[in-house]
C-alpha positions in Angstrom: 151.2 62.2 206.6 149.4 65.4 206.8 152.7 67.6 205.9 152.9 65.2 203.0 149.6 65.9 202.1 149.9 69.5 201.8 153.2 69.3 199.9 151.5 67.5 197.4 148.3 70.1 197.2 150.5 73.0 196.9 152.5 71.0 194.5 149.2 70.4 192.3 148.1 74.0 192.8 150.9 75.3 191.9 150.9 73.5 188.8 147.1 74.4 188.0 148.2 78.2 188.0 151.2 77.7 185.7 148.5 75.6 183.3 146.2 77.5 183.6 148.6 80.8 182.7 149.6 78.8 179.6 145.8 78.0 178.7 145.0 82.0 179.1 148.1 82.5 177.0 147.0 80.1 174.5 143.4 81.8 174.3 144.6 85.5 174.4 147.8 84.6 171.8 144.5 83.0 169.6 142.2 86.0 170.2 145.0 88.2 169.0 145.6 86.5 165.8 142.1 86.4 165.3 141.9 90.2 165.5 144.9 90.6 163.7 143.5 87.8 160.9 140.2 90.2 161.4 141.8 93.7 161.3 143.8 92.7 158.0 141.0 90.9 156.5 138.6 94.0 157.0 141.1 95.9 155.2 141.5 94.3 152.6 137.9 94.0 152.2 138.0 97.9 152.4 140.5 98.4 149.5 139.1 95.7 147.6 135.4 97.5 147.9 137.2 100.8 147.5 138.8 99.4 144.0 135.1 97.8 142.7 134.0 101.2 143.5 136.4 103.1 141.4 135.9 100.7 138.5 132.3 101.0 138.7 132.3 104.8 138.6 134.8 104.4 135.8 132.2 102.0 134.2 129.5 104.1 134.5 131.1 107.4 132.8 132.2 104.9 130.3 128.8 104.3 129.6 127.9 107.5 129.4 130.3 108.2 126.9 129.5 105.5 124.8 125.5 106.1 124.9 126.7 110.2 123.6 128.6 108.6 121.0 125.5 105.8 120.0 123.0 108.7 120.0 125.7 111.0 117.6 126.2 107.7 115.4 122.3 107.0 115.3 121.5 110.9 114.1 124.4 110.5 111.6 122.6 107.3 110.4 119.3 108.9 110.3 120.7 111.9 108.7 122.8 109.7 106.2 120.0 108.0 105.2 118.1 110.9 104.4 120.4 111.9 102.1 121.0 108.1 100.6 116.9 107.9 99.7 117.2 111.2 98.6 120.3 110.1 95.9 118.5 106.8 95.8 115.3 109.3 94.1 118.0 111.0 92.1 119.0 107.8 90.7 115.8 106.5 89.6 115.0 110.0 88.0 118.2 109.9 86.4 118.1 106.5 85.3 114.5 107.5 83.7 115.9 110.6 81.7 118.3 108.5 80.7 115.9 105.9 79.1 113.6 108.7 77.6 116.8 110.4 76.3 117.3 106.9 74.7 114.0 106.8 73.6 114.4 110.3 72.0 117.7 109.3 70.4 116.2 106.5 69.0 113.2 108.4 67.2 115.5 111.2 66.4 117.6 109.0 64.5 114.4 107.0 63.1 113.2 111.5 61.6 116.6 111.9 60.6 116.3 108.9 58.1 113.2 109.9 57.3 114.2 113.4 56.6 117.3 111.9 54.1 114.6 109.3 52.5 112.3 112.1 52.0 114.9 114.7 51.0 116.1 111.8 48.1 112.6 111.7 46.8 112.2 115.1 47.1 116.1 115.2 45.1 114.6 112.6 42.3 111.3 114.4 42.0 113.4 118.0 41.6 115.6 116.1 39.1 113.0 114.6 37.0 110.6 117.9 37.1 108.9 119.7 39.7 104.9 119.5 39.8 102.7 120.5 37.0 101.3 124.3 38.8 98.3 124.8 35.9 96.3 123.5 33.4 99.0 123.3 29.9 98.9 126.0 27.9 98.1 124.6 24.5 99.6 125.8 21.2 99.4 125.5 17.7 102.1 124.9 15.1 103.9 128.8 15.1 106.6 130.9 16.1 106.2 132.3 19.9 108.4 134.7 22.0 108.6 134.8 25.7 107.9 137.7 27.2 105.2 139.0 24.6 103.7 135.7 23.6 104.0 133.6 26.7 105.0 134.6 30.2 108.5 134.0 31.1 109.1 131.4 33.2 110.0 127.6 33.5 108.0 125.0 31.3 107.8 121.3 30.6 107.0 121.0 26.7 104.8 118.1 25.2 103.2 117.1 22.2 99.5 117.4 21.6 97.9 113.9 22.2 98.2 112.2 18.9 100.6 114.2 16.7 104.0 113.8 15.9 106.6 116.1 15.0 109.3 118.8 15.8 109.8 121.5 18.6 112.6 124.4 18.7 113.6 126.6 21.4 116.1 129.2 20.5 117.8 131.0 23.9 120.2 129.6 26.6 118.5 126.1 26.7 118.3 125.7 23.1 116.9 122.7 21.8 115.5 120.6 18.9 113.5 117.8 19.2 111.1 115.2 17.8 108.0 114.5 19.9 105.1 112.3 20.1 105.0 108.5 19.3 108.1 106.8 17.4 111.7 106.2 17.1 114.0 108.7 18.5 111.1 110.5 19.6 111.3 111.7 23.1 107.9 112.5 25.5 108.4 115.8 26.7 111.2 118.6 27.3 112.0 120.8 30.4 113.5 124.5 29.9 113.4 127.8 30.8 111.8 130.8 28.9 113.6 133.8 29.4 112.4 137.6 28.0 113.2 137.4 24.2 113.6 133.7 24.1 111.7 132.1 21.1 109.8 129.2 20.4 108.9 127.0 17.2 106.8 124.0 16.7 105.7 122.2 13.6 102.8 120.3 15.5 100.1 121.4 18.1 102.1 121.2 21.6 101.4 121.9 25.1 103.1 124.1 27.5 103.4 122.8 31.5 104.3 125.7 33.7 106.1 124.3 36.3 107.9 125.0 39.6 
């Protein structure tokens, strides 16, 4: 009984240390994929912190870039638009010379018709006799010669208020005619009186020197 006994304990110990070796094994085969798990996890970790850093520092010089290039953008702008308000004043003073220089063109044209209206009347007058320059010269019925009788010169000729009768010049104008009131009776006569020219007159007449 008591051999049997002891078989059977050294049977059961004997089994405890072989399960027990398996549960060690079991723990330490655990522990070492846990550290192996750990060791591989840790550096992954590692390379994955080590590429966040390398983007970041790549981030931040990009940044630094960019912020260069926005300041040399924003003095561009600011220079640009400098130079746009200063065409933008150019423009408006253009655009005002060129409404005065329509303005101008407008009036010039206006003096320029003027100046044809006026050089017209001044065309008619000229054509129908300049101005009267004195007070008429008034002669009697006779025989006169420019340049010892009367001055040389240009003359409108008229009859005395009241008569009627003839007039004759004798010289490069030469003329007869009838004046006063009447058929075929004209009112006055323009010539010119040169030295030696002569002048006749059957009624009182009056001499206009004129220009």
């Amino acid at each position: 009984m008591h051999k049997v006994s002891n078989s059977i304990i050294i049977k059961l110990k004997s089994y405890g240390v072989i399960e027990l070796r398996k549960y060690l094994f079991i723990i330490i085969a655990v522990l070492v994929v846990a550290l192996i798990i750990s060791i591989l996890y840790g550096v992954g970790k590692g390379a994955e912190l080590e590429e966040d850093k390398v983007t970041y520092d790549e981030l931040q010089s990009l940044i630094a870039d960019k912020e260069i290039e926005l300041r040399d953008i924003t003095k561009e702008l600011d220079d640009n638009k400098e130079y746009y308000d200063e065409l933008q004043e150019i423009a408006a003073e253009h655009e005002e010379l060129l409404e005065t220089v329509v303005d101008y063109k407008a009036e010039i044209t206006s003096l320029e018709t003027d100046i044809e209206e006026k050089e017209k009347e001044l065309e008619k007058i000229n054509g129908e006799i300049a101005k009267v320059k004195d007070e008429p010269i008034k002669i009697n019925p006779g025989v006169y010669y420019f340049g010892e009788d009367l001055d040389v010169g240009r003359y409108k000729l008229t009859n005395q208020e009241g008569y009627r009768g003839n007039a004759y010049f004798y010289g490069d104008d030469s003329f007869a005619e009838t004046f006063g009131e009447g058929d075929l009776s004209i009112e006055e006569y323009t010539f010119y009186g040169d030295e030696g020219d002569k002048l006749k007159a059957d009624i009182p007449i009056e001499l206009y020197p004129v220009e």
